[in-house]
N, C-alpha and C positions, 0 to 999 in steps of 0.2 A: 645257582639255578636261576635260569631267566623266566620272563614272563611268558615265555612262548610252551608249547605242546610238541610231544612226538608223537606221530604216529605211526603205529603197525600195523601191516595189511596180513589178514592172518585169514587161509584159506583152510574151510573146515573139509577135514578127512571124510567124516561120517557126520551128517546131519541127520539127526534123531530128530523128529516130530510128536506129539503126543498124537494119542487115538483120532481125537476132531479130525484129522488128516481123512483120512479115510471118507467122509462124510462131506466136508467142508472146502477137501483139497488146498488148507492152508496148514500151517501150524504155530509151536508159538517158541521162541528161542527165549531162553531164562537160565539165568545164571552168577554168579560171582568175578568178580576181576580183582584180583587179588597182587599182591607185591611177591616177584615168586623169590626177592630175597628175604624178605620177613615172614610173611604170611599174611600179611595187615592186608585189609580190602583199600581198594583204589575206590576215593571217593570222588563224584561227580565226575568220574570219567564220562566220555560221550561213546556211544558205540550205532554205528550204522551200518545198515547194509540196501545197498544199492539195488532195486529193483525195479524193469521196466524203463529204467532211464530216471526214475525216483529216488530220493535216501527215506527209509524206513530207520528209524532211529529209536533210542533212552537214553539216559544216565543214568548211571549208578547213584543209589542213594547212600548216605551216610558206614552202612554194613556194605558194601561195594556190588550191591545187586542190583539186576535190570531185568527187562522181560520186555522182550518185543514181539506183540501177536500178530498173528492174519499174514503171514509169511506164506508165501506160496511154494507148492514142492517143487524139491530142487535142490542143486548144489549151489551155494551162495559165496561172497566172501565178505567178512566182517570187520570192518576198520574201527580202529579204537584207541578214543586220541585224551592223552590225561597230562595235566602239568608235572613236568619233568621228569618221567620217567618211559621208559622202554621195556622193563622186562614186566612181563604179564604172566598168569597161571588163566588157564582155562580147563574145564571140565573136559573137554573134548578134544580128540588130538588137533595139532595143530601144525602148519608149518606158516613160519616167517618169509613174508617176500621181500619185503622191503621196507625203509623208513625216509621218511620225511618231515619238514616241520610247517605247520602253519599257526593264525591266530589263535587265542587262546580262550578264555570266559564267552564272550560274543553267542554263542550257541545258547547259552543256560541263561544269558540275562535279556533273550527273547523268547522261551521258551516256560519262565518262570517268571510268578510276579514280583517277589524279593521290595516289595514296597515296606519302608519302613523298618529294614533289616540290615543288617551289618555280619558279614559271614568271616570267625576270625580265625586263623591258622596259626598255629607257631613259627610259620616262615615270619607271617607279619608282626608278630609280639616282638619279634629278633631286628626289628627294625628301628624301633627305639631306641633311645639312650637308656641303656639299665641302669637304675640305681642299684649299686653295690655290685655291681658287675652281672646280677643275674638278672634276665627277662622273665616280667612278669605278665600276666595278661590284666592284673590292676592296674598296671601302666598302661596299659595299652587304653582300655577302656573308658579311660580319665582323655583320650584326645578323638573316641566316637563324637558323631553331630548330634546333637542334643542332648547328651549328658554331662552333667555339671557335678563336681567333684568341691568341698569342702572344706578341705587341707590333705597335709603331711601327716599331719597327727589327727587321728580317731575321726577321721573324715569317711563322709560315706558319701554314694553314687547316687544323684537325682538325676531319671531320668522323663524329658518332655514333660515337666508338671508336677510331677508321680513320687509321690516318700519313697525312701529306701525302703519300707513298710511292705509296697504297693508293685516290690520288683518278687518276680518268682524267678529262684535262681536252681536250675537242676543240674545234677551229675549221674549219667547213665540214668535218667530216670527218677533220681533220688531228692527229693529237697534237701537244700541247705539252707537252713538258716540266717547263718551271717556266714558272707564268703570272703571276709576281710579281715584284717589284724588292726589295732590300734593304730599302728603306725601305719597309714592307709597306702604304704608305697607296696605294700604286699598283699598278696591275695594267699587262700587258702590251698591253692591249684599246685603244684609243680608243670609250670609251660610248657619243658620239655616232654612233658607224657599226654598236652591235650591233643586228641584227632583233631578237633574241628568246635567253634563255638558258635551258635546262633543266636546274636544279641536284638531282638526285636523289642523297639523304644515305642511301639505303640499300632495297635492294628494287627495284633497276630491272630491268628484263624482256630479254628474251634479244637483244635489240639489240645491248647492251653486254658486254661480256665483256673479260678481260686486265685486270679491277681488282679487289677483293676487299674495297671498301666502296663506293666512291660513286663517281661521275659529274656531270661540269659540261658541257653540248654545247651549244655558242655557235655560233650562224650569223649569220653580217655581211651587209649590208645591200649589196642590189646601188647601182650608183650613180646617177645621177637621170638617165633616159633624156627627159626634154621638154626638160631649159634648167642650163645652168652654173650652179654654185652652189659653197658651200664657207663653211667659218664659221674666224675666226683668234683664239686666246683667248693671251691674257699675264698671268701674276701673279708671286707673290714667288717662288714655286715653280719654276714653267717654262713653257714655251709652246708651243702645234701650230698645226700649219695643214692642217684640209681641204679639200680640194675633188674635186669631180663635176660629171660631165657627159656628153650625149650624143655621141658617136662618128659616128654613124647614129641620127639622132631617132625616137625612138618613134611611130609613126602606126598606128590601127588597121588590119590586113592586113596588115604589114610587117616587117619585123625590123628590130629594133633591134639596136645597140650603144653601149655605157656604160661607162664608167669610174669608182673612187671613187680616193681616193690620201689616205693620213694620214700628219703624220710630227709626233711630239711629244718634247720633252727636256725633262731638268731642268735646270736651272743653280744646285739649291739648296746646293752646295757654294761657291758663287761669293759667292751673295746671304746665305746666311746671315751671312758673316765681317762683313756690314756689318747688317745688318737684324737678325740675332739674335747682338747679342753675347755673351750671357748665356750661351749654350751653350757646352759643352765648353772653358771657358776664352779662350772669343774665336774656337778653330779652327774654331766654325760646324759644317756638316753633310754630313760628306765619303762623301754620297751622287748619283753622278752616271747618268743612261741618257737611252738615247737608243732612238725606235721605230718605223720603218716599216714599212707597210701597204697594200699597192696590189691593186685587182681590177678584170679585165676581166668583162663580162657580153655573151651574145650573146642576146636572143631573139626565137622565130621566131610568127611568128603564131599558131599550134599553140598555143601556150604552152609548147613545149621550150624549154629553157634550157640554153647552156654557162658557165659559169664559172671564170677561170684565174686563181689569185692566189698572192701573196708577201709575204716577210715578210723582217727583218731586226731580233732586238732582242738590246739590250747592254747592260752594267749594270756600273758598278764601284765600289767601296768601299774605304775606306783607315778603317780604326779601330784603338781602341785593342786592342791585345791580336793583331793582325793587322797586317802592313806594306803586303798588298796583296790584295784578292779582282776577280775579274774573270769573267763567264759574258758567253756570246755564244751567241744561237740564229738561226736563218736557216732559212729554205724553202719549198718550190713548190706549187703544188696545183692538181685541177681537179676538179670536179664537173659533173657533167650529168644533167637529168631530163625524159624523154623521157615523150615519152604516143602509142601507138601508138593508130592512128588509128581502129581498129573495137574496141576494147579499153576494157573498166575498168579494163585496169591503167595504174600508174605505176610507169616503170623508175627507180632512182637509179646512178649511178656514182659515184667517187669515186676519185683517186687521187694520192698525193702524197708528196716526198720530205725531211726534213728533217734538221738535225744542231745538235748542243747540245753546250754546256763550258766547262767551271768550271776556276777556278784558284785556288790560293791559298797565298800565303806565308805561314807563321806565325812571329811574333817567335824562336820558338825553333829556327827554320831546319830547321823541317820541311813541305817544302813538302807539298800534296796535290794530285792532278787527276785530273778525271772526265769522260770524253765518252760520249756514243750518239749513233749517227746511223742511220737505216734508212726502209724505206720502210712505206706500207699502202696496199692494194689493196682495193676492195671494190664487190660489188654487190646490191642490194635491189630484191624486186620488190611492189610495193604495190598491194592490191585495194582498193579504195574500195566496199562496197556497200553505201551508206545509212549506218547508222548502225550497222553492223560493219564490221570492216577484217580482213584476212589479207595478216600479212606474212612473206617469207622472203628470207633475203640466204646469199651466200658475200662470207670474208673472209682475205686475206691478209698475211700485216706480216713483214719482219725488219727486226734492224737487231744493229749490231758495238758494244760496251761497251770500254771502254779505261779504266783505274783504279788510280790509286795513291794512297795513303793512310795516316796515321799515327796509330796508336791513344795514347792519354794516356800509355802507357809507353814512346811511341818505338818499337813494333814496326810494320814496316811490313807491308801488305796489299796486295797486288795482284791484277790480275785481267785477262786480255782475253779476249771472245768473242764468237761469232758465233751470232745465235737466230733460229729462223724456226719463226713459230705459223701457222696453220690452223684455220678454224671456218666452221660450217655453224648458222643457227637460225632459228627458226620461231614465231609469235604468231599467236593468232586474239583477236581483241576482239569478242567476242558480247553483243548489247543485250537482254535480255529484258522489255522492259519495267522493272521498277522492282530489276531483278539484271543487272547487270556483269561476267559473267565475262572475265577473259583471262591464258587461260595458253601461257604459253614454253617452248619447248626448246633452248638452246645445245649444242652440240659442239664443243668447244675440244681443239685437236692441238696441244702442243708438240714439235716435231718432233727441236729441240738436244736433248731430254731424252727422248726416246721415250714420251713422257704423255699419256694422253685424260684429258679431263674432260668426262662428263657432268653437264649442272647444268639440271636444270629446274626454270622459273619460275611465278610465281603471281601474278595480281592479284583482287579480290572490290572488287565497290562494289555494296551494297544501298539503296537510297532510301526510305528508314523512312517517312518522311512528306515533304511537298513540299521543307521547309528542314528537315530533317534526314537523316544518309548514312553508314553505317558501311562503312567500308573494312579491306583487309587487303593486304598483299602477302608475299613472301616469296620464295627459292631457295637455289640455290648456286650459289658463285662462286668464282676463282680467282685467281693470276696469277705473272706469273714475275718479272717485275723484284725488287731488291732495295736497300733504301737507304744510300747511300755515303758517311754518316758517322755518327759516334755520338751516342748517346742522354745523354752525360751531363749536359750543360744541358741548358737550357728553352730555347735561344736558340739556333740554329744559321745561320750565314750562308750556309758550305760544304754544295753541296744539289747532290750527285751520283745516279750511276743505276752498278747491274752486273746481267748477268743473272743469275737464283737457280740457274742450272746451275753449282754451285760445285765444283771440287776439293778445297777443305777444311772439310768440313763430317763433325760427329761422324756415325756411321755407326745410332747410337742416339739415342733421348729418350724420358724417361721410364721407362727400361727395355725399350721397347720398338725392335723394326730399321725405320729410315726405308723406308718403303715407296713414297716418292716425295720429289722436292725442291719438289714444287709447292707453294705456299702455297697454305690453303683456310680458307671461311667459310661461312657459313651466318646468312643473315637472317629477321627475323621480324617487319611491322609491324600494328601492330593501332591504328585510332585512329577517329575521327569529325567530321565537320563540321555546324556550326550555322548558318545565317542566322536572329539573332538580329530581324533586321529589313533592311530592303533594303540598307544601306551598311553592316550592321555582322554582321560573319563570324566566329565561335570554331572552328579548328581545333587537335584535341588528337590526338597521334599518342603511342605505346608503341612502342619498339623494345628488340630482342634481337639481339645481332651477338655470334653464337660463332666466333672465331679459332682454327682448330682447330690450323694449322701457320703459323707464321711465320720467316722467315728474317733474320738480325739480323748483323751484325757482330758480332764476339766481344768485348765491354767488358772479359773477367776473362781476356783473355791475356794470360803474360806470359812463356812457355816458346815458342821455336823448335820447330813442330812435324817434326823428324826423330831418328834411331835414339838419339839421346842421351837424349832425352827421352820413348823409346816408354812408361815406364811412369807416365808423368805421365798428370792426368785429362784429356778432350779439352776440358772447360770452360776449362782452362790454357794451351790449347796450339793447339786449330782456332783458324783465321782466323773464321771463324762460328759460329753457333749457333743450334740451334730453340727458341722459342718457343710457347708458346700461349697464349692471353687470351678473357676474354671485354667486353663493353661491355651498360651498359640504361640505360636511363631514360626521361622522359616529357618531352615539348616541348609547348608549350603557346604559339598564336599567335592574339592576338584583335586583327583589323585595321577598320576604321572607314575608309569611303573617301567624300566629296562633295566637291562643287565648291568649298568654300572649304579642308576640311581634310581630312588623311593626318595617321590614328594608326596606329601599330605596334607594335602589346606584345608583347614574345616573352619567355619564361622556361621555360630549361633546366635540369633536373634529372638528371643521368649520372654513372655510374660505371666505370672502366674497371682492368682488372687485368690482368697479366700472369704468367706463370711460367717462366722461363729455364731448367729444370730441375734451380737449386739454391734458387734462394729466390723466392718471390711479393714483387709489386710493384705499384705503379700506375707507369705511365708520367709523363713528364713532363709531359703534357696533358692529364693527369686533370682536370677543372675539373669540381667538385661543383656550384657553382651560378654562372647566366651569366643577365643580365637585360639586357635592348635595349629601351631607349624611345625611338618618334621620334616627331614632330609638327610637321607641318606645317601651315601658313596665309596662305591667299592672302588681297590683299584690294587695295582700291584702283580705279582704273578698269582696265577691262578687266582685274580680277585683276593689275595689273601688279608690285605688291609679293609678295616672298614671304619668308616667315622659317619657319626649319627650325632643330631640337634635336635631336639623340640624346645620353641619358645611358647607359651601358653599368657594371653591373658585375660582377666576376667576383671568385669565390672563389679563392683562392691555390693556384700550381700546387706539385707535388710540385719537392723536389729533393735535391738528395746534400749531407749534411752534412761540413764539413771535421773529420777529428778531430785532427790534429795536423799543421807542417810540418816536413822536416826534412832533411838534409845528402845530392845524390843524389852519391857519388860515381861515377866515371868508372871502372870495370873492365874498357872495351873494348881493353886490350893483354893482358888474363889476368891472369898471377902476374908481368908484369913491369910492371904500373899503378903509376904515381910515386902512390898515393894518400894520401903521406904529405906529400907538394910541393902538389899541384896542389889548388886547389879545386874542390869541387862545385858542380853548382844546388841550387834551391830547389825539393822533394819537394812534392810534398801526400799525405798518409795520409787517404784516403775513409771517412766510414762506412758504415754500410748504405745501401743502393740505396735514393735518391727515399723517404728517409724523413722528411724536413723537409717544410715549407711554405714559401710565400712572401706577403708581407704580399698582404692583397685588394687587388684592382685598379679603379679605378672615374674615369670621366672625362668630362664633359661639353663638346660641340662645339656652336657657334651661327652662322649663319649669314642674314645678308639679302641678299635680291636685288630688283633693279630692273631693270625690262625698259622699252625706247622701242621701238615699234616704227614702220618708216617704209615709205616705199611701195615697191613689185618686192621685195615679200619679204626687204626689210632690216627688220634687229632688233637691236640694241644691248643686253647686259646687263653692268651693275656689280654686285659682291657681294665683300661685306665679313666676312669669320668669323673667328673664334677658335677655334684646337685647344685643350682641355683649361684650359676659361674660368677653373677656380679652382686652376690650377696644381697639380694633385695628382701628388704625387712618387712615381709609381710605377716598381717596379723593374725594371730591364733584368737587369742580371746580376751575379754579385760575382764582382770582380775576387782572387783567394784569393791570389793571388802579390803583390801591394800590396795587399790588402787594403783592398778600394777599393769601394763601392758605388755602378754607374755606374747612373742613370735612363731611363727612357724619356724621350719627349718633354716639355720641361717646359709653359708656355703659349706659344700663336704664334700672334698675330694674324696675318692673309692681308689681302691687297687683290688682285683681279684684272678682269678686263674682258674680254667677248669679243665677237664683229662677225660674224653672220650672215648671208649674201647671197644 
């Protein structure tokens, strides 16, 4: 499939108007565009119809609906142009005149202001080099502009500034949690089933709320309502099996019902001890998950849509320095989007319940564990009119935090509670010809804390000239959660949740009295986009992300906070502590798309600080400079060969230097401690906070693929990659008690295969 569009000129038989007609002498055209060999909606399709010597236009949004009002009566014809496809369903008869091809995105990236956003497809996931042969969208994600990625192992996504904390990650709706595995080259997702992913690194508009940097909102792919299908993939890594199909076959007039169902594992704990001996001394890669994925779809001729789906994912790890880690998330969910029958509007629902939890032994027999579970409600009501939209939803969520946890001096931290937010908010996206405005207003109630936040939003797209487009966005944002382990590595496996409604938190910062526990932020993006020529696009984005309050576990505790200790400072002695920081810097993505080749050049430039109220710091995922090259090339018949590169490298993250170790003895009986008998452990004396570096990081992945394809929609592909072709020894973590320095991934060819039907 190339970069370009087809388009269909499709003359309506019978133009149906609503009532207004009569009154007003216009009417308003609304509807679905759907795939008439699946039944899946055509997303961001464009659809116009020429009037007066004018184009009257929408697009389809995400559910493949549009609605173009103030149509005047008449017989019309309606052109409708979507990447790579030709066959369409429509509500109303129809006949085909013709087709042709022209450019393609150009429509919607002047039409929308997309500042600060990254829109991902499973075409583009398939563009990378898989590891293990299968496309993941964690991969993918790991070469966005401004997000900085951690390792191989138990690495997680920082994105423009922002904890992994501080990212809200949805599916249909639904929070996740953690949407990563230990071994960070996978994600929770099966790619081949995501529709569409909107990964917005900072400045998203009042939709979203309850995060305080960024947003990832993934919707999956209803299941194939014409004919059974399903694709089965094996390599050294691990294996899935999809499949879909219709319930009740999709026929024009009729409702349908459809099914998809994914369940994928690893077994690289298994396969490694023989395939990669080389590692860890022969014990291989003792990272194992497993993840199911099942959705029902109902839809009705209308183009309403129910949707009911589930999940179950699990993840376990046994390494060094750890005896056992183990997280398990599970849950339900439904959506529905209604389209009322004399109305421009589009209803959405959403409602769904989930629970998530971590466990983990540590060598030194301090165990830690972290759950949340709760639910979120919500509903949005969507005006389609042309080439403006006005939207407004209500939103509801609680859920229960349950946590215990042990800080690097053995003092433990706990915590259980119950949190229930509330929000109200509102967008207009107004086209003025070649100015974009669209501004938000959120209302967010934390109701456990007695806290509003008002936070209104901002988007600007001006269109300088045809291929050129200066943007802006901007707001304020919040949230309450807070993250349930420390910061003193670069590496963390243990990846918990507590609410920010804390009992121990200092009552000051800065000198000043907390006047709320709510963490707050405030964005700022300013940048521009080029079409350099048809296939080849410079997008350059500036951001600003001031952390005004942050909520942290307490790293400098090391006093019991009660009456013994009332004269100690609270940095000594809170379970917590606030923070504040700020982040900036300049992303820079120049992409290149035709039918033989996919280029990707991304280069990040950011700086990130903090202040705990005794000393300034960077974080641990400071990363000054981060460079993503990919490239792809098809070739062969019918394109069937394909070979994919990404070289990635990163400037060295912050860390805590060791200053000395030393003898910890044991004075938990008092003044009657044999410490004169008994031996101690092994101490480590820190120096200052994340004042080191780490050697840079840098690693090249290659991959070929072979595609047969055979008749009824059988497809056969083989593909052969290498992780990290020239073995570069990059570092995982140091080990300070052996004093030991463990690697990332070192090279690991793949073989894999997978059987599409």
């Amino acid at each position: 499939m190339n970069n370009k569009v087809r388009i269909v000129l499709i003359a309506i038989v019978a133009f149906l108007a609503n009532a207004t007609m009569l009154f007003s002498q216009t009417g308003t055209l609304k509807g679905f565009v759907l795939d008439k060999e699946s039944g899946e909606p055509c997303m961001f399709a464009n659809i116009s119809i020429p009037v007066n010597g004018t184009n009257m236009g929408a697009s389809t949004d995400v559910n493949g609906y549009f609605s173009i009002p103030k149509i005047p009566v008449g017989t019309h014809s309606v052109t409708i142009t979507y990447l790579g496809s030709k066959n369409f369903m429509m509500s109303k008869s129809a006949v085909v005149l013709q087709e042709t091809v022209v450019s393609a995105e150009r429509e919607e990236q002047k039409t929308q202001v997309r500042a600060s956003i990254i829109k991902v497809s499973p075409t583009q996931i398939k563009q990378l080099p898989s590891v293990g042969g299968e496309p993941d969208i964690a991969q993918f994600l790991q070469v966005l502009p401004g997000v900085t990625f951690t390792g191989d192992q138990g690495g997680q996504l920082y994105i423009r500034g922002g904890s992994n904390i501080q990212n809200l990650v949805l599916i249909d709706g639904m929070t996740i949690y953690n949407p990563f595995h230990s071994i960070g080259l996978f994600s929770v997702f099966d790619s081949d089933i995501i529709r569409n992913a909107d990964v917005y690194t900072g400045g998203f508009n009042a939709e979203y709320g309850g995060r305080s940097s960024s947003v990832m909102d993934i919707t999956m792919k209803d299941g194939n309502a014409q004919r059974f299908g399903g694709k089965f993939s094996a390599s050294t890594f691990g294996a899935k099996l999809m499949l879909e199909g219709p319930i009740v076959k999709f026929k024009e007039g009729k409702t349908s019902l459809s099914y998809i169902l994914s369940a994928k594992t690893s077994y690289l704990e298994q396969a490694s001890k023989y395939i990669y001996r080389y590692i860890n001394d022969g014990a291989g890669l003792p990272f194992n998950f497993t993840d199911v994925y099942g959705k029902l779809s109902l839809a009705s001729p209308g183009g309403s849509r129910v949707n009911v789906f589930g999940f179950n994912f699990n993840d376990n790890v046994s390494y060094q320095g750890i005896s056992d880690l183990h997280w398990r998330t599970y849950g339900v969910g439904a959506n529905v989007s209604v389209v009322p029958p004399s109305s421009s509007m589009l209803i959405k629902a959403h409602a769904s319940y989930s629970n998530y939890a971590i466990s983990m032994q540590a060598l030194e027999n301090f165990p830690s564990a972290s759950s949340i579970n709760g639910f979120n409600v919500g509903l949005d009501f969507i005006y389609h009119m042309g080439k403006n939209d006005f939207t407004w939803g209500l939103e509801m969520l609680g859920f229960a935090t349950d946590y215990v946890y042990y800080n690097s001096v053995g003092r433990m931290l706990s915590q259980e509670e119950y949190s229930t937010e509330l929000a109200a908010f509102a967008k207009y996206k107004w086209n003025l010809g070649s100015l974009v405005i669209e501004p938000g207003f959120r209302l967010h109630y934390y109701a456990s804390m007695g806290s509003a936040s008002p936070e209104p939003r901002l988007g600007l797209k001006y269109n300088v000239v045809e291929r050129f487009r200066l943007k802006l966005a901007g707001g304020l944002y919040s949230q309450n959660l807070v993250a349930a382990n420390s910061d003193k590595d670069v590496v963390n496996l243990f990846y918990g949740f507590l609410s920010g409604n804390l009992p121990s938190m200092p009552d000051t910062y800065k000198g000043e009295i907390l006047k709320t526990k709510l963490q707050k932020s405030e964005h700022i993006i300013f940048g521009f986009e080029w079409d350099i020529v048809n296939s080849l696009n410079l997008n350059v984005e500036g951001y600003l992300k001031n952390f005004e309050q942050i909520t942290t576990i307490n790293r400098n505790k090391i006093y019991d906070d009660n009456t013994t200790n009332a004269s100690r400072p609270d940095y000594q002695k809170k379970d917590f502590m606030v923070e504040s920081g700020y982040a900036y810097g300049v992303d820079f993505l120049l992409k290149y798309d035709t039918e033989k080749w996919y280029i990707w050049a991304v280069y990040s430039l950011g700086w990130v600080h903090r202040f705990d109220g005794v000393s300034k710091y960077a974080p641990n995922y400071d990363r000054r400079h981060n460079v993503n090259l990919v490239a792809t090339y098809k070739f062969g018949k019918n394109n069937s060969w394909n070979v994919s590169a990404r070289w990635n490298y990163g400037s060295g993250f912050p860390f805590t230097l060791t200053s000395a170790l030393y003898e910890n003895v044991d004075f938990s009986g008092g003044v009657n401690s044999q410490y004169w008998s008994n031996n101690g452990t092994l101490g480590v004396a820190y120096s200052e906070l994340n004042t080191g570096r780490l050697p840079n990081y840098h690693r090249l992945d290659l991959t070929i693929n072979k595609f047969f394809a055979f008749k009824h929609n059988m497809k056969l592909e083989i593909n052969l990659g290498v992780t990290n072709v020239y073995n570069r020894e990059n570092i995982f973590y140091f080990d300070r008690l052996e004093y030991n320095r463990v690697n990332q991934l070192p090279i690991m060819p793949s073989f894999g295969m997978n059987f599409t039907f």
